[in-house]
N, C-alpha and C positions, 0 to 999 in steps of 0.2 A: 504494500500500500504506500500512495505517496504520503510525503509530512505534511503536516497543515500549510499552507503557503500563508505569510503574515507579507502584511505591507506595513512599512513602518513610513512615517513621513514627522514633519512638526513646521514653527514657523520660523525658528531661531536660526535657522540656516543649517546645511546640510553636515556642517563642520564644528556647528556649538556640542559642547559635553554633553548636554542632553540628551540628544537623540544618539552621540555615540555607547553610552551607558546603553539607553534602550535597543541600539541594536544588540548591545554583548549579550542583552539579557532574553532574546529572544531567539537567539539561535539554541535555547536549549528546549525549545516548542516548537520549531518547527525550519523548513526554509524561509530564509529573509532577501525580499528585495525592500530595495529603499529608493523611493522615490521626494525627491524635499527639495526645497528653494536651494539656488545657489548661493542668497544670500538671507539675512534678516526678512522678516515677511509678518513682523510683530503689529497690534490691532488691526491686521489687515480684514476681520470675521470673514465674510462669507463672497468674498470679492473675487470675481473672475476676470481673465483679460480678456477683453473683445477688440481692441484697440488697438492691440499691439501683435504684432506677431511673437511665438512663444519658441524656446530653445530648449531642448532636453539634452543635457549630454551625458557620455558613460563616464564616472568617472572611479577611482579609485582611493579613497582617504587612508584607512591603514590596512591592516592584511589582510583583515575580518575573511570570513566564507560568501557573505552575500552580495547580492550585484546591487549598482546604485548607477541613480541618473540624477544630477542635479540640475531644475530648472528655472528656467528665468521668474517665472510668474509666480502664484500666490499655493499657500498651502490648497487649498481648492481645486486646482488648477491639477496642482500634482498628483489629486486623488484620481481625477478625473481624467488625466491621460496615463495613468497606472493602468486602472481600468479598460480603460478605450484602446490603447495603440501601445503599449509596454508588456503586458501582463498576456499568457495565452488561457487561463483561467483564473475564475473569482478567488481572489481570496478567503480563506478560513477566516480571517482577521485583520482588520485596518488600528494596528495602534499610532497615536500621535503624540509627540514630546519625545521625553521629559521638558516640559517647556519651565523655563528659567522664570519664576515670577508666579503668581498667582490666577488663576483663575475661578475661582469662587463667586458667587453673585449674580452680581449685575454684571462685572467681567467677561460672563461665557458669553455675554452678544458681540462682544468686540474682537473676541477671539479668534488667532488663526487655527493657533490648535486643537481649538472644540471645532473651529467650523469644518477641518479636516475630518474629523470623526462626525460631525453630523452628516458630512456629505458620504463619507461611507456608509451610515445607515441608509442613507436615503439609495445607496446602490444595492442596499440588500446585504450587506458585510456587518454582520456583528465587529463594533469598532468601538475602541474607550482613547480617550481623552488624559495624562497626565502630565499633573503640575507640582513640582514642587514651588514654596513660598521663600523663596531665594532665589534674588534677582543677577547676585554674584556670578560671574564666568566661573571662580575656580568652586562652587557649590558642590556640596558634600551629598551625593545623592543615594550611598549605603545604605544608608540605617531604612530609606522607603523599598529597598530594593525586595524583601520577602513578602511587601504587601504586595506590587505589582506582580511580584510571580505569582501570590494569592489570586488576586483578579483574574489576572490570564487564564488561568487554569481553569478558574471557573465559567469564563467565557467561552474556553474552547470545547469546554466538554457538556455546556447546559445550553448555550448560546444566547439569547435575548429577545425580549418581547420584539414585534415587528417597529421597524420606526423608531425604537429607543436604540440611544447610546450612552455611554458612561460619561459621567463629567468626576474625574477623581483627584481631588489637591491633599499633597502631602503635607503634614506641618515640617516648618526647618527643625533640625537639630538644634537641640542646648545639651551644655552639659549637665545638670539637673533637670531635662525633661526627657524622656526617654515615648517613642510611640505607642498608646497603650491599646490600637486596634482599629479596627473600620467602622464607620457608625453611615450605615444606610440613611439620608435624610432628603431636605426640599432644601431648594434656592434661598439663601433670606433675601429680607427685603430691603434694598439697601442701592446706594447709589453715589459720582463721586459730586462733590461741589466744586466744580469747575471753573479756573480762572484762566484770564488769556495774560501773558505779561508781554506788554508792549515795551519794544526795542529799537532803535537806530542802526543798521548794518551801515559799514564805514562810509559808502555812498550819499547816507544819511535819509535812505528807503523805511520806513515804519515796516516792521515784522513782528510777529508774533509767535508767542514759545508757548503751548498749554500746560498748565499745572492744575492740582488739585489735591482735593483731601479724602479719602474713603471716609463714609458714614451708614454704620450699619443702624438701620429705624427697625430693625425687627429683634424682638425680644424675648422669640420663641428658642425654646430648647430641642427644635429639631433642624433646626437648621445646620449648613456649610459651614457657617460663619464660628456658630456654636462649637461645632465638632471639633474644628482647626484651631479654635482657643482652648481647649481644652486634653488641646496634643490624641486627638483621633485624626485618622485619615478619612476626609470625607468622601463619601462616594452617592454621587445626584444623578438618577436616572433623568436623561434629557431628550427630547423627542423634537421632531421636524417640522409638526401639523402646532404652527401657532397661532390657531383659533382661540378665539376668547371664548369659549362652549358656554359657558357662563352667563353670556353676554345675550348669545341669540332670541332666549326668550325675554327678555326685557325690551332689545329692537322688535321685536314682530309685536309688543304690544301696540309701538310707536307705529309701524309701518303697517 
């Protein structure tokens, strides 16, 4: 029988630790291609190039077993010609990251690395999502390393409801806090307060740098937010169909 075929991709670039970590970690589940930006491809979510014509090339980073293609355009992008014109069958599995920084929250809409895993749901690929909360290049991503092979394992051998994909952020290491587990939960509700800080470039052109502050408004104990402060690794089942179900009978009263 053949091994599971995994697709590994992320947004940090096909060369950040992150996704090197994750590939080492997934040649022990199955064959690995990797298809990933050739460069950073960070808040890009769910953006495709239409615009621009796209570049895939083979390339080679260190001795690993798996084949890789780094490409011009956005984590998306890379699913989607994995998929299309790389790949001669579906993947077992689409994982994306370790991406450098967080994606918890309100985060996973801006995200490359969730939008990579949502877009493999949406091809039918059981796909998960991971982050660690260190934004560090030299970031310490050991200590999450037996959770994601928890995850995996579980995904390759149970698979996933239809349409859903994993959203999983690890807490950073301390040396007095240690991981004490995975805590299944929901998005909180939470959002950043956004500033623009206006600037003079030497020509004396007005530009603008965005900053901000995270502010979590939800005070529920099953949240992301919750979970990661309290040194669990979150794990947010996340889906494609963003209907407000909710909503529809309240407009058809109006309509």
């Amino acid at each position: 029988m053949k091994k599971p075929l995994i697709l590994v991709v992320n947004d940090d670039g096909i060369s950040a630790p992150g996704i090197r970590k994750l590939i080492s970690i997934m040649h022990d589940f199955g064959e690995v291609v990797v298809v990933a930006p050739e460069g950073p491809q960070s808040g890009m979510g769910h953006a495709i190039t239409i615009n621009a014509t796209l570049r895939c090339d083979k390339v080679t980073i260190d001795d690993g077993e798996q084949t890789e293609y780094a490409v011009s355009g956005t984590p998306v992008d890379c699913v989607k010609l994995a998929v299309n014109q790389i790949l001669d069958r579906k993947p077992n599995l689409c994982v994306s990251g370790i991406n450098h920084g967080s994606n918890s929250s309100i985060n996973v809409i801006y995200s490359g690395t969730m939008s990579a895993a949502v877009e493999g749901a949406l091809e039918g690929i059981p796909s998960i999502g991971f982050s660690l909360l260190d934004f560090s290049h030299d970031a310490d991503f050991s200590e999450g390393e037996k959770y994601i092979r928890k995850i995996t394992q579980s995904v390759l051998e149970y698979g996933l409801p239809e349409g859903v994909c994993l959203n999983v952020n690890i807490p950073k290491t301390k040396e007095n806090k240690k991981i004490k587990g995975i805590k299944v939960c929901r998005q909180a509700k939470a959002n950043w307060e956004e500033e623009f800080d206006e600037r003079k470039d030497p020509n004396g052109r007005t530009y603008y740098w965005l900053t901000g502050k995270f502010v979590n408004y939800d005070k529920g104990d099953d949240t992301d937010e919750r979970a990661l402060e309290n040194h669990f690794v979150s794990l947010v089942p996340v889906q494609y169909d963003i209907t407000a179900h909710h909503a529809i009978s309240i407009l058809n009263n109006r309509f």
